[in-house]
N, C-alpha and C positions, 0 to 999 in steps of 0.2 A: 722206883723213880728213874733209873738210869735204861730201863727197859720200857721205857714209853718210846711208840713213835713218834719220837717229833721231828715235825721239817718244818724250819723256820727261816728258811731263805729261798725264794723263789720269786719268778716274774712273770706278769699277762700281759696283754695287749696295750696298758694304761700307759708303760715302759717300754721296756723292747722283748719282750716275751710274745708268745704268737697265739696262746693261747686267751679265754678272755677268763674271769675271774672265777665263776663258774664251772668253767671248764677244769679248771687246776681242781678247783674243790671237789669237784667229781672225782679225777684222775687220782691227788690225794686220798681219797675215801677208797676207793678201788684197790690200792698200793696198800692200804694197813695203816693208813696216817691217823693218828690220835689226836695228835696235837698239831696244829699248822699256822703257818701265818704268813701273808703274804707281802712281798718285801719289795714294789717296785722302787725304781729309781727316783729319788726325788720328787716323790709324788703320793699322794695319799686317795687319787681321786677313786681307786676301786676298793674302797676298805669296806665300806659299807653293805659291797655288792658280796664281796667274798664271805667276810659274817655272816651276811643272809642266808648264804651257798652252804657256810658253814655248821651254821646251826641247824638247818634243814636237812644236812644228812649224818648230824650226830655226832659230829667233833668238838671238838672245843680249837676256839680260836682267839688268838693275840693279834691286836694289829700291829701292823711294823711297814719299816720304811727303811732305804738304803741310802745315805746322803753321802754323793762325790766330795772329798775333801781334796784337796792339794795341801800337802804337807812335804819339805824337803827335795821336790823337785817334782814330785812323784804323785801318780793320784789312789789315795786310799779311799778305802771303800766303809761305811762303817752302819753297819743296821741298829734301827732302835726297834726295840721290841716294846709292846706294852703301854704304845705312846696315847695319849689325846688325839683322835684323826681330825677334830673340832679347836684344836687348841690354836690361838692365831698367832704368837709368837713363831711357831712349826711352819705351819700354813707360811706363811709372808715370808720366810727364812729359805724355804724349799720352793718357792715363787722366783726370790732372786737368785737363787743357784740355778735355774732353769735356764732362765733370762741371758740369753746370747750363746744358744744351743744354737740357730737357725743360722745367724751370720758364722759361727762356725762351719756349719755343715754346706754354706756356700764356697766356705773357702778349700774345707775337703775335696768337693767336688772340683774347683778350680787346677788343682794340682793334680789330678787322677785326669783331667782333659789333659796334660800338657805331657802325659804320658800313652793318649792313647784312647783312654776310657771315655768318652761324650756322655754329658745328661746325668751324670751319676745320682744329682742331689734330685733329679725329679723320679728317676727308677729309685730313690732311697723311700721318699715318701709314698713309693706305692704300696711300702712294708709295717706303715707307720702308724701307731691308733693313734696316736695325743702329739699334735702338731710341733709341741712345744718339745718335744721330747726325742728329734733328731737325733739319733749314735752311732758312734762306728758300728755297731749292731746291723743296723738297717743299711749300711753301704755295704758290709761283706754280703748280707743277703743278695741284693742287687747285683754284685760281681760275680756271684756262684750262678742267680739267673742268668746275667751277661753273658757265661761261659768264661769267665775273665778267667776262674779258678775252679776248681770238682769240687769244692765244699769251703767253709768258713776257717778251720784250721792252715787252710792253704791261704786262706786270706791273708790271716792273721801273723803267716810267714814273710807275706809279701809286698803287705801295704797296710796303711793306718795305723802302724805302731812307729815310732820314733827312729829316723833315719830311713822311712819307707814310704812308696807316694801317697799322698791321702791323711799323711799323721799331721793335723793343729793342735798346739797348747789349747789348754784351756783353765782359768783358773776358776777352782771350783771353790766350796766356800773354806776357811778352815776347820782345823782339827776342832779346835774350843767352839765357834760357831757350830758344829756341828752333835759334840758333847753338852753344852748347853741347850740348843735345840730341844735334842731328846728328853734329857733329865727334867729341862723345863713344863714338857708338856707328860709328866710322869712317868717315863718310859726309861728301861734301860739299856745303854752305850756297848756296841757289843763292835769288836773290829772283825771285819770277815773278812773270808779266807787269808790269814795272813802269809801262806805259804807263797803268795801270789807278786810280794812284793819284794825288787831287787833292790834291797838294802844292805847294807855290809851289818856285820854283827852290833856294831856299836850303835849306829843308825836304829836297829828293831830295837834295842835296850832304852836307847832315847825316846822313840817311839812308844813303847808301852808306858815306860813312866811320864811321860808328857800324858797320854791318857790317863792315866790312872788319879794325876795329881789333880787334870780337867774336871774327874766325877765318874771316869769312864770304868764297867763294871765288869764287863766280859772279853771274852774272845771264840772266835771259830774256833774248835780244835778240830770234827770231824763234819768234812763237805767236801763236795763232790771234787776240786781239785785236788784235793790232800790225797795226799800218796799216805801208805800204808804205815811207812818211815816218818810221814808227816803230821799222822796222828797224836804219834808217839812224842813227838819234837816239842808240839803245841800242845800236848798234855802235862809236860814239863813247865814250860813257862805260864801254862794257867795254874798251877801250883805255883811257881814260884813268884806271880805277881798277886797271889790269891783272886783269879780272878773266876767267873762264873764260867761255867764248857755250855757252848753253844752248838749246835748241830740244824747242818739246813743243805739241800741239795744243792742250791744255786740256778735249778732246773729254769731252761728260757722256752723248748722247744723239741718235741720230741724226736724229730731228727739228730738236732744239732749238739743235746745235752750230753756228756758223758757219762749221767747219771739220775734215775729217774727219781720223781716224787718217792723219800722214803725207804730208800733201797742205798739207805747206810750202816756201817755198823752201827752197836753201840756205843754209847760214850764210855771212857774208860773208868770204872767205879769209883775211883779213889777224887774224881772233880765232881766239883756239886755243879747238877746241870742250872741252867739260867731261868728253866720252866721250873725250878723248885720255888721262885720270887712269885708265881703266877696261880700258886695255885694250893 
């Protein structure tokens, strides 16, 4: 069980991934992926295509989804696995978390001219597959095209994050909205990467149990941002909140990714992986 490959985090074209759903499913298949699922942002519009991709070259597939939360100031990221792609509770839920991507990504661009950068939000969408689905994704790409910066890291340094030009609030849906979502449309609440969020210790303790009391079932322990040390960290608190060990690249693009389809350790034995519910 713990030596299956799964990679159950990942993004195409539908989202901000560059790839199209196809594509992953090949690239997966080529990588030693067993198990896969494809996790865009807030959207489900390629589930169907990637199953098709998927069964066709002999994997097995879960579908999944990644719903933007705002919880505590801060935006969490939370995959449901195993959801209803049909189910309209989901569907309508991940319609209005979308819904005021575009007026934000005017106002990004606004701030990135008044530094210098012109036209940002129309070089963003020439990055863009799903109209609705504007991200800081798509303006770092455009700024590395610009020359503004030598890649997305430098981006990431220097604009679009919080105190930097180009960074908009955005409130996305919440933590419970997002927990019930999933669980609603049979799928389980899984929090990714959580190495990734700047919370003080009491803040993440708050956090998991606020999940866990929502319905919420898992967590990342090992993905493409976790550090070696952060395995280890987030192997502890999915024991200690009993909760399910989740594994997924987070893979957008094979330049940009740190980490390819599938090219993770294993989970560490002693947590019960999340694909044990699936299968």
């Amino acid at each position: 069980m713990h030596t299956i490959n799964a990679d159950l985090h990942c993004h195409s074209v539908v989202s901000d991934g560059t790839l199209t759903p196809e594509a992953l499913a090949a690239r997966a298949k080529n990588n030693g992926v067993q198990l896969w699922a494809l996790t865009d942002h807030d959207e489900l519009g390629g589930q169907k295509r990637a199953k098709q991709a998927a069964t066709e070259l002999g994997m097995q597939y879960v579908s999944g989804v990644e719903i933007s939360v705002t919880w505590s100031g801060q935006t969490v990221h939370i995959v449901g696995l195993g959801v209803d792609d049909e189910n309209k509770l989901l569907i309508d839920g991940l319609y209005r978390t979308r819904n005021g991507r575009s007026e934000r990504a005017k106002e990004m661009s606004a701030q990135l001219e008044k530094v210098g950068i012109p036209n940002a939000y129309e070089g963003a969408l020439h990055f863009v597959g799903n109209p609705e689905l504007v991200s800081r994704t798509h303006f770092a790409r455009y700024l590395v095209e610009a020359g503004v910066c030598k890649d997305t890291d430098e981006v990431f340094a220097n604009y679009l994050i919080e105190g930097k030009p180009g960074f908009v609030a955005h409130s996305w849906a919440t933590l419970d909205n997002a927990v019930q979502w999933i669980t609603g449309a049979g799928g389980v609440a899984v929090i990714a990467h959580p190495g990734r969020y700047r919370y003080t210790s009491l803040q993440l303790t708050q956090l998991y149990e606020q999940f866990k009391d929502l319905g919420g079932k898992g967590i990342e322990v090992v993905t493409g941002s976790h550090s070696a040390t952060e395995f280890k960290t987030f192997a502890k608190v999915a024991q200690q909140y009993d909760f399910l060990a989740s594994r997924g690249s987070d893979f957008h693009d094979p330049q940009e990714s740190h980490t390819d389809l599938g090219q993770l350790p294993n989970l560490p034995t002693q947590l019960r992986p999340v694909w044990s519910v699936f299968q």
